[in-house]
N, C-alpha and C positions, 0 to 999 in steps of 0.2 A: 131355797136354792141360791147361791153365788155364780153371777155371770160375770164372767173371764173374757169376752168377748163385745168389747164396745159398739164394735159395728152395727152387731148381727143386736145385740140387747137395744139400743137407738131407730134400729132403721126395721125392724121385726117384729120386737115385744119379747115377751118372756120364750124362750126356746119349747117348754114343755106344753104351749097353748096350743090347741088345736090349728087355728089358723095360722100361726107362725111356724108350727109342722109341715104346715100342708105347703109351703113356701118353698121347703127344703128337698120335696120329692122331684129332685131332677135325676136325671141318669146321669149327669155329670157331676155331681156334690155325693161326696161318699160323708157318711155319719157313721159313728159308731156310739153305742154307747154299754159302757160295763157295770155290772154291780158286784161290790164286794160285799161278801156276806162273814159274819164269825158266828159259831154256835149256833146255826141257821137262822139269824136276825141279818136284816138288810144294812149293814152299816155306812155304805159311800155309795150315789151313785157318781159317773162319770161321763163325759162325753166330749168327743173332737168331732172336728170336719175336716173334709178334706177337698178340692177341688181338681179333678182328675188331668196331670200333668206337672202339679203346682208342686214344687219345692218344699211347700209349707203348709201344716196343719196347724190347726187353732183349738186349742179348751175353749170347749163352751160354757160348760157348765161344773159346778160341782154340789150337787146336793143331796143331804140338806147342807145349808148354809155353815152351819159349824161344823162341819166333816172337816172343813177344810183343816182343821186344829186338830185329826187326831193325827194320831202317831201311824198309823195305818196309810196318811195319805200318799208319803213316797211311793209304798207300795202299788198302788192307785195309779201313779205317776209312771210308774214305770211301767205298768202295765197299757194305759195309753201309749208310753212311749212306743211298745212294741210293735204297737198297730201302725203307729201313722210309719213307723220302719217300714213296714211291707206293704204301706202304698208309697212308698220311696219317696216320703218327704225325707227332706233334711234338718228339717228345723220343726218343730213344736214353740207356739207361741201363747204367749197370755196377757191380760192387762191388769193391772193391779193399782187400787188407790195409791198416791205413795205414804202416806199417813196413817193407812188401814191395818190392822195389825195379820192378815191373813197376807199379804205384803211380803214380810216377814216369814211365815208359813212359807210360800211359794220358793224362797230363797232356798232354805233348809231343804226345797223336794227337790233344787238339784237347776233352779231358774235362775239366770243371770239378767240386770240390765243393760238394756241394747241402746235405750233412748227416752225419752219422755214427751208427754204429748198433753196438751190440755182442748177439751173441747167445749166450744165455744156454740150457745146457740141463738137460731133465731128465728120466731114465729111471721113468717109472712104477713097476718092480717095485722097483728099489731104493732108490727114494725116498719110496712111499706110508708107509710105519711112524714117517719121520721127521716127517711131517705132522702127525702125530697132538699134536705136540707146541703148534703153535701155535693159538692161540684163531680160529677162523675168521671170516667175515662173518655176519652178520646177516641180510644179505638173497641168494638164489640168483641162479645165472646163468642165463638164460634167452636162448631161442634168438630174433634178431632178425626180427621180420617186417616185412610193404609199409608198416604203419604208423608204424612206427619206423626210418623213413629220413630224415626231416626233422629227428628229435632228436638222431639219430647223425652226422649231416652235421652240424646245429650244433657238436654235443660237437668234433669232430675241428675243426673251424672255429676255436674258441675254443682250440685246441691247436698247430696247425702253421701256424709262420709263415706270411703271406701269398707269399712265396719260396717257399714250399716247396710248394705246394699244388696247384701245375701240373702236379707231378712224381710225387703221392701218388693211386695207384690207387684208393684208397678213397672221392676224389670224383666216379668216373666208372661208377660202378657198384655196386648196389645193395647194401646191408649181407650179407653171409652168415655170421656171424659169434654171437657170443654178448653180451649185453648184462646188465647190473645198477642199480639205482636202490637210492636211498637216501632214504628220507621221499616217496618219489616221485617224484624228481628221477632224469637218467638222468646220471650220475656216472663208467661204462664203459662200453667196446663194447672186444670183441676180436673184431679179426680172422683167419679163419681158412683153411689154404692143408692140405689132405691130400693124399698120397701116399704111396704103399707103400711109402716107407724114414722116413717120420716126418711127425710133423703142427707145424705152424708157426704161429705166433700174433705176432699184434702188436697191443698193449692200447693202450689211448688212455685212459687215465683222469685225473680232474680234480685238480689239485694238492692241493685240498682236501677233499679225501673223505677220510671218517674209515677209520683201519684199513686202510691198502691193505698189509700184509703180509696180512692176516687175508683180505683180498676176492683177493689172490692165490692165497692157502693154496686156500681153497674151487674154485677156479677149477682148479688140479692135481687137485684131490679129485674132483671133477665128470670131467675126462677122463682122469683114470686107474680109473674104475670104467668108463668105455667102451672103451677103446681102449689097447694096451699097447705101441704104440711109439713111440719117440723125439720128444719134444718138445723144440723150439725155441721160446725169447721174444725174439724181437727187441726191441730197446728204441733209441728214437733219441734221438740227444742233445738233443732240445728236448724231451724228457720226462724228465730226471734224476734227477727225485724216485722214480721208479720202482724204480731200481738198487738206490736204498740200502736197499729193500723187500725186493728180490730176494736181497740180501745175505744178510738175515735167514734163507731157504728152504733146503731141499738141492736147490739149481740149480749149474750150474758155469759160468764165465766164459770167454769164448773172445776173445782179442785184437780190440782195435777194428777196426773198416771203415768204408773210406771209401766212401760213395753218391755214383755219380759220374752227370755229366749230358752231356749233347753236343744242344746245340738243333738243331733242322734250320730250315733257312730255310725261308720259305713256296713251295713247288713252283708253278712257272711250265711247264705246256705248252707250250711253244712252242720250235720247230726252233730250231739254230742249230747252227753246228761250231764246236768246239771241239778245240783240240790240247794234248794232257797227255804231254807229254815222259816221264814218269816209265813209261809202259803202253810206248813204245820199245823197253823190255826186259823188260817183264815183261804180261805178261795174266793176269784173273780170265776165269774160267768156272765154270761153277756145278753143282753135282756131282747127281746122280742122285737122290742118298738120300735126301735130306729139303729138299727146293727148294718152296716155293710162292710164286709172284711176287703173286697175286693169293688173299681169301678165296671169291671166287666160284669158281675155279677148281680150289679143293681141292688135295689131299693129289699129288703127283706121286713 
C-alpha cells in the first residue's frame, strides 16, 4: 500500500488497520474506496476522503504500492476524481516524496505542485530534558476560540499565498487549534490534527515575531505535559523562517514533500453518453468496506 495522505498515515496508522478504520466511521467523513479490476484480476485499489462541506478531498491510499506505476492509474484517478465531483469538492489532494519516483507517476495522472512541506518530528519523553535548555516565550499558548476566527484567518491570510489558499483547510473551517500574541497582537495559530498514533501541528506564525525558537520551545512544553505521543510539525515552504527555528529544537527532519493538487472542473448534471475506450478492458467497481457516495447517506 502507498499512503498519499501524511496526516491521516502520522496521526492514524496505516488506513486499512482495523483500528484506524474504526477512526474514520463518523457521519461526517465520507470514504470511498474503488477497485479496478482487468480479466477479472484485482489490479488497483483506491481510496479518498472527504469531510462533509469541505472543498477538499484527499487520496488515501493507493494499493498495492506499485499500482501506482501502472498505466491504468490515470484511469484510477479519474475515477476518484468523479467521486469526490459529486461530494462538491473542488480540489483532490496528495502528498508525494519529492524524490520518490511515484512523484513523478502522480504528475502524469493529471497532479500539479501547490507547495512543499517537510515534517519535522518530536518524541515527547525523549525530548522534554532537552527543552529545558532553551529560553522559552514570554507569552503562553492558548487554546483558540469563536472569537478568534477573524484574527486567525487574517494571520493565515497575510501568510499563504493567494494560490495557495483554495487548497488550505484552515480557510474553510473554524480554528481548532492553539494561538499566541505578543503585546497583543496575534503573531501564531497552530493547527491541530489528533489521532491515536500521534498528534500533528501546523504553525502559521508571523516572520516577525520575536523569539520563534523560544514560542516554539514553549509550545513542545505545553503538549508534552499533555499528551505523550508522537508529534509531527509540518512546515511549508512559504513559511521558511520557521525551519531554521526548528533547527535550533531536538525535532528531527524527514525528506521534503511535495503537495499535490488535481482541480475538478465544475460538475454539470446533465445526461449525455460518452465512450471511454480505456473501461473496454478494464472496469472500477467499488468495494464494500469503506464506500460512501454520498454524506447524507452515511457509512455503507
Amino acid at each position: 500500500m502507498l499512503p498519499l495522505d501524511t496526516t491521516q498515515q502520522l496521526t492514524r496508522g496505516n488506513p486499512l488497520r482495523t483500528r484506524a478504520f474504526l477512526e474514520y466511521l463518523n457521519p461526517a467523513a465520507g470514504i470511498y474506496t474503488a477497485v479496478l479490476e482487468e480479466a477479472g484480476n484485482i489490479q488497483m485499489v483506491g481510496q479518498i476522503t472527504h469531510r462533509g462541506g469541505s472543498r477538499l478531498a484527499h487520496t488515501a491510499f493507493i494499493a498495492p504500492g506499485r499500482a501506482i506505476f501502472s498505466p491504468l492509474l490515470p484511469t484510477m484517478m479519474d475515477h476518484l476524481t468523479a467521486q469526490a465531483g459529486e461530494w462538491s469538492a473542488h480540489h483532490l489532494l496528495a502528498d508525494a516524496d519529492e524524490h520518490s519516483q511515484y512523484f513523478d507517476a502522480l504528475r502524469r495522472a493529471g497532479f500539479a505542485v501547490y507547495a512543499w512541506q517537510r515534517v519535522w518530528k518530536y518524541q515527547p519523553g525523549d525530548g522534554a530534558s532537552a527543552l529545558t535548555a532553551y529560553p522559552g516565550a514570554e507569552a503562553e499558548w492558548q487554546p483558540a476560540e469563536e472569537v478568534d476566527v477573524i484574527a486567525v484567518r487574517s494571520l493565515a491570510q497575510s501568510l499563504v499565498p493567494a494560490l495557495v489558499q483554495p487548497v488550505e483547510g484552515l480557510f474553510e473551517q473554524r480554528p481548532r487549534g492553539l494561538l499566541i500574541r505578543q503585546q497583543g497582537r496575534l503573531v501564531g495559530y497552530t493547527e491541530m490534527v489528533q489521532g491515536s498514533e500521534g498528534l500533528w501541528l501546523q504553525p502559521f506564525i508571523h516572520p516577525e515575531t520575536e523569539n520563534v525558537p523560544g514560542l516554539l520551545m514553549s509550545l513542545l512544553r505545553l503538549i508534552g505535559r499533555k499528551c505523550s505521543t508522537r508529534v509531527y510539525i509540518s512546515v511549508r515552504s512559504y513559511q521558511a523562517w520557521i525551519e531554521s527555528a526548528l533547527e535550533e529544537l531536538p525535532v528531527f527532519a524527514s525528506p521534503r514533500q511535495a503537495l499535490l493538487v488535481r482541480h475538478l472542473a465544475v460538475l454539470q448534471k446533465e445526461p449525455a453518453s460518452v465512450t471511454l475506450p480505456t473501461f473496454e478492458t478494464a472496469r472500477i467497481k467499488t468495494g464494500p468496506v469503506a464506500r460512501s457516495r454520498s454524506h447524507e447517506e452515511g457509512m455503507i
